[in-house]
N, C-alpha and C positions, 0 to 999 in steps of 0.2 A: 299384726305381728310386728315382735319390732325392728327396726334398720340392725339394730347389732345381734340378733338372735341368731345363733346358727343352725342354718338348711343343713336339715340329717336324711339317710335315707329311708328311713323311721316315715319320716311326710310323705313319702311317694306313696308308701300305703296309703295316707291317710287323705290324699288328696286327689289320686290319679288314677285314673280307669285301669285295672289289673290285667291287662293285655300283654303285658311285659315283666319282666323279675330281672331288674336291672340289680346288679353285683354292688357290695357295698361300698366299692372305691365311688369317690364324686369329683372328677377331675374338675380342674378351675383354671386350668393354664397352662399352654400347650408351644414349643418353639420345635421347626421342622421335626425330627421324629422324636423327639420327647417329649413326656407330658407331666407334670402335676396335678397330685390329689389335693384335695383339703388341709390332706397333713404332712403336704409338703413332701412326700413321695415321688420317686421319680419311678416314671417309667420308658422303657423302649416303647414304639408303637410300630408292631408288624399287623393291625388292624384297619390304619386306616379310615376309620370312620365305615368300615364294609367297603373298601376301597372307593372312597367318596377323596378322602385328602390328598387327590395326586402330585402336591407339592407341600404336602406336611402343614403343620401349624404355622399358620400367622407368614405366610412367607410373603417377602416385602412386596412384593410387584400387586399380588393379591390384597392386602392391605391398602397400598398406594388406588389403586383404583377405587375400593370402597370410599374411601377418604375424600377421593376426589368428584366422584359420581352423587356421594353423599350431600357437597355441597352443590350440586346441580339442579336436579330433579330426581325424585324417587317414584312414582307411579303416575302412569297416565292411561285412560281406558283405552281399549282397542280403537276407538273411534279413531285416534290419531296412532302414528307411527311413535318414533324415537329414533333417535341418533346409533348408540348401542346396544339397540335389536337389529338396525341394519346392519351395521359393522360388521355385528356374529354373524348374524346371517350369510353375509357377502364372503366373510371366511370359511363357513361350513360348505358351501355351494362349490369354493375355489379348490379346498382340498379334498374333494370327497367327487362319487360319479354325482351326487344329488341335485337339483336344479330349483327347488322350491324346498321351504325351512319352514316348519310350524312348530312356535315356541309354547312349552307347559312349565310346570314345577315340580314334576317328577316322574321317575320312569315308569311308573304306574299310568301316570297319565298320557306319557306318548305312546303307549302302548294302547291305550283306551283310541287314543286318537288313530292311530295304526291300524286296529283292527275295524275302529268306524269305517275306514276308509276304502277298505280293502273290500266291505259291504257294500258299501255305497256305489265303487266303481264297478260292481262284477254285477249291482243291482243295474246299474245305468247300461252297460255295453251287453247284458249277456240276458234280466231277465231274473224274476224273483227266483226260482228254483237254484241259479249258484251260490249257495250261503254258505258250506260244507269250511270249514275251517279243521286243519290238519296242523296238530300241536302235541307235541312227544311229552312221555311219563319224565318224571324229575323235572320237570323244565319249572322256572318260576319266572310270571311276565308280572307280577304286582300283587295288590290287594283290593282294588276294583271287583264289583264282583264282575263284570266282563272278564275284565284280565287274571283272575281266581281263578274262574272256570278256566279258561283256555292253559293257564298252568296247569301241568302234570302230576300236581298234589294233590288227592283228594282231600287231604285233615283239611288243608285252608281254605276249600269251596263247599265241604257239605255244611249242613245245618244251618243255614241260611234262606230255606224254602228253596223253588225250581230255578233252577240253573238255566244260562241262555241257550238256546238250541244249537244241531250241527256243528260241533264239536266232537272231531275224532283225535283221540289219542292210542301212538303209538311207541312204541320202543325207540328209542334213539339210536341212532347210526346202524336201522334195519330197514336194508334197502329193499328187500322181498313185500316187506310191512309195507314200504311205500310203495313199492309199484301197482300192491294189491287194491289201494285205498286212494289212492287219486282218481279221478277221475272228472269230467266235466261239469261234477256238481262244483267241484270243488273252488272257493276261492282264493284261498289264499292258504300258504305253509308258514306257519312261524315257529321259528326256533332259531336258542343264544348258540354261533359259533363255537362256544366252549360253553359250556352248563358249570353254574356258579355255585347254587342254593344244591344242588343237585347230587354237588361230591364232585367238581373240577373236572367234569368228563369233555373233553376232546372230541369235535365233530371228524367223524373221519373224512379225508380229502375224497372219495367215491362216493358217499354220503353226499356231501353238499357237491356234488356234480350231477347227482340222482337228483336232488332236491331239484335242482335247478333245470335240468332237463326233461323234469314228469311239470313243473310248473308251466314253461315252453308250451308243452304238449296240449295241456288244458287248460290256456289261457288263465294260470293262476297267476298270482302274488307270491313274492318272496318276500317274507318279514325276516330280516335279522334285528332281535332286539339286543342290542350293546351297550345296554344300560350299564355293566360290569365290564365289560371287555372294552368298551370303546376309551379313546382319549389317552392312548399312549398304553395301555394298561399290560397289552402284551408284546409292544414293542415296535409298533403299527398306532399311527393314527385310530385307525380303528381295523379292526379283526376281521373284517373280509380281505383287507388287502392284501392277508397273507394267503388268501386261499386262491382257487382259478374262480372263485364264483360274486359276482356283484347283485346285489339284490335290488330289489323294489323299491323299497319301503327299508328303512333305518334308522331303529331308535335309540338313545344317546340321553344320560342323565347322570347321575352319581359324581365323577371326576369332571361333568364338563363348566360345574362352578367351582371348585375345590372346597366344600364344604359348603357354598350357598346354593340354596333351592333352584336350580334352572334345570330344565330337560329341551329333547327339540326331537321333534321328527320330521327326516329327513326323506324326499323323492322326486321323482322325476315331474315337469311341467304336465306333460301329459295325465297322470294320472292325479296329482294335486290337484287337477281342474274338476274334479268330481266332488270335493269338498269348496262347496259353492257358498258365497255371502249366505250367512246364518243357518248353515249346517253344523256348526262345531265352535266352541270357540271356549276361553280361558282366560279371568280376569287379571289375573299375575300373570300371563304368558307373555313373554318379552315386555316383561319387567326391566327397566333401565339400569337398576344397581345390580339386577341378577347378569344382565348383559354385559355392563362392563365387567363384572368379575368374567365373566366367560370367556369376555374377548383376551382378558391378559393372561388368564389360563391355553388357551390356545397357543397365543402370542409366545409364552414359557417349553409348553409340552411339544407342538412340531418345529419340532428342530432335531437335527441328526444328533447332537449332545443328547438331548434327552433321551431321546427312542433310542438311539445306539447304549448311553447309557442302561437303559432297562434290562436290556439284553445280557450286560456287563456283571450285574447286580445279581437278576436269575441267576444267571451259574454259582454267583459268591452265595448264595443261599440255599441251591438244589444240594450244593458241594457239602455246605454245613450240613446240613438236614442228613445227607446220607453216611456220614462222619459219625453224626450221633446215633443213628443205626447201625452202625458197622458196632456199634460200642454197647448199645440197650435193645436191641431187635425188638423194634416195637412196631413199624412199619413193612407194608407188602411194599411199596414204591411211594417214590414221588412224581405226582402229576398235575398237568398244568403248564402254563404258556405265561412265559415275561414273569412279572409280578402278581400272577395269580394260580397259587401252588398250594397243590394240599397231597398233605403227608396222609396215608391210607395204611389207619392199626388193621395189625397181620388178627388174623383167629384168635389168641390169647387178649387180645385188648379189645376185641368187636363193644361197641357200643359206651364207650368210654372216651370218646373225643372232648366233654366235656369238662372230664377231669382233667385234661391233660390242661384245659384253656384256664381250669379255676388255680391250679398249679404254676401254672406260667405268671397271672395275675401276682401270687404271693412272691413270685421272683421278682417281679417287675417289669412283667412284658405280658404287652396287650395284644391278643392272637383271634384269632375267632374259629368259628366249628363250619362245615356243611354238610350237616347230616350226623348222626351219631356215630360215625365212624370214619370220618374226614377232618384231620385236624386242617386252619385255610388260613394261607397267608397273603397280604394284600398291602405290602407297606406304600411309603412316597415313593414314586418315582424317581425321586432324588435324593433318597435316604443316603448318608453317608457312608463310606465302606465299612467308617469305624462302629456305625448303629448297629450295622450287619451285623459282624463282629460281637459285638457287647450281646444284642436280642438272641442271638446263638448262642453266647456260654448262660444266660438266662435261663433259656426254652432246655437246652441241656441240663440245668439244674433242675428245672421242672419235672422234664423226663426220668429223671432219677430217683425222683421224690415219689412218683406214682406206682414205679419198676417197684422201689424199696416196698412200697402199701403201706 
């Protein structure tokens, strides 16, 4: 091909495995919440990368670390340590209940790691019969097939031949469901504080007190996977802190590089000692360039500015959102925690989330769906008031364009 030939989305066909039906925009360049296409297009971005860019494009500090980490060292095998794996690490430990850090490159994989674990320690203290893994409908932990299965989606676990055993799913925030269904086989409960992929559903605070007091009871695991909610996302370091409940086991990806590949999970000394020398391991897991971006992402996101900011931002965008249904009634509510909100079409729009997001697209703003009936918003952390703003009379244009047909 040659150097001046222009990449069209024409090639994605013709080159890339058809597991995706990416939109014909081709961004090539991106500053805090704006973005450009190929032709020079601008757009808001209330998408985030699937709330991956917790401090927008190219933002300096993040930049600045690449830059500098870049001239250092870029991979070294597990056999040795690194500087900025311990760093992260030493700051995950400080601000969080967790005491041991196991780094991956994506929330699929701490999650893989997560539910190893949670095997392995209930193998080790209790005895092959506790395998029983308890994980709720809509929920999504990845695309491993471990972490498929234990997702609450059937479309993205079947057809793939036999699924891995004791896996029970249940209704989310159905405590009766849970009281019936725990029991001493059981290992370990996982499930997101807020459900993401799911339609923005909200753990109820009774719920994750059941969760945590039927786990008590039968010597389970608490998985909270915060691959989406973690890193500031709802206003909180991470999403248990707002609730009474601390978990186990805590997994952490998406925002914790702001756009580069690093994930981690996070747990206690005690129970991290069950994943013993070569039970588990990950050849990019605390990766040095992934670390220092993580660390200055930290470094940026816990701070009372930021997290207080988030908070600030929510309301300038729940405020718009219902602004624009008081005016097009296209939504039953908005729901969702900090920066991760999704608008929910009433009866007249069911299953039309998508249009509203290919709509937005032709305004200028970049939105995402979860589920066909959850319009999901997930911008920077530190989008400006004025992005807000602008991505609002946008999305409002959009909405009017779909009402009109």
């Amino acid at each position: 091909m040659s150097v001046n030939q222009k990449l069209t989305r024409a090639q994605f066909d013709e080159v890339m495995v058809p597991n995706y039906a990416p939109s014909a925009v081709i961004p090539v360049r991106g500053e805090g919440s704006r973005v450009w296409d190929q032709e020079g297009k601008e757009f808001v971005d209330f998408a985030g990368g699937i709330a991956v860019n917790c401090l927008g494009h190219c933002h300096p500090a993040l930049v600045g670390a690449l830059k500098e980490q870049g001239e250092k060292i870029w991979h070294l095998a597990n056999v040795m340590t690194n500087e900025p794996a311990l760093a992260l690490a030493t700051k995950l430990v400080e601000a969080t209940f967790a005491e041991k850090v196991y780094f991956a490159n994506s929330g699929a994989e701490a999650n893989e790691a997560a539910l190893k674990l949670a095997r392995r320690y209930a193998l080790d203290k209790f005895g092959a019969d506790k395998d029983q893994i308890v994980a709720f409908d809509k929920a999504f932990h990845g695309r491993t097939f471990f972490t498929v299965s234990v997702g609450g989606q059937a479309a993205y676990s079947d057809g793939f031949g036999p699924k891995p055993q004791s896996i029970t799913h249940l209704p989310f925030n159905d405590i009766a469901a849970l009281e019936a269904t725990v029991s001493d086989k059981t290992c370990a409960i996982m499930l997101e504080p807020l459900q993401g992929e799911g339609g923005i559903i909200d753990a109820d605070p009774e719920f994750l007190r059941a969760v945590r007091a039927l786990a008590d009871k039968h010597n389970a695991l608490v998985i909270f996977d915060e691959v989406q909610t973690g890193v500031g996302r709802l206003g909180e370091l991470y999403a248990y802190m707002r609730t009474e409940v601390t978990p186990d086991i805590l997994t952490t990806a998406k925002a914790l590089g702001g756009g580069f590949p690093i994930a981690a999970m996070l747990t206690t000394t005690e129970i991290a000692s069950h994943l013993k020398i070569g039970t588990h391991g990950s050849t990019y897991g605390g990766n040095p360039l992934a670390c220092a971006i993580g660390n200055a992402v930290l470094d940026v996101v816990n701070t009372p500015e930021v997290l207080d900011g988030v908070k600030r931002r929510e309301q300038l965008l729940r405020d718009g959102l219902n602004k624009i249904n008081e005016k097009y009634h296209v939504f039953t509510e908005v729901r969702g925690q900090g920066l991760l909100l999704g608008a929910v079409l009433n009866e007249q729009y069911q299953g039309r989330s998508k249009d509203f997001l290919v709509a937005g697209i032709a305004e200028g703003l970049m939105s995402l769906v979860a589920g066909p009936n959850v319009i999901r918003f997930t911008p920077s952390l530190v989008i400006p008031e004025a992005d807000i703003a602008e991505g609002l009379a946008r999305f409002e244009r959009a909405v009017a364009k779909v009402v009109a047909g």
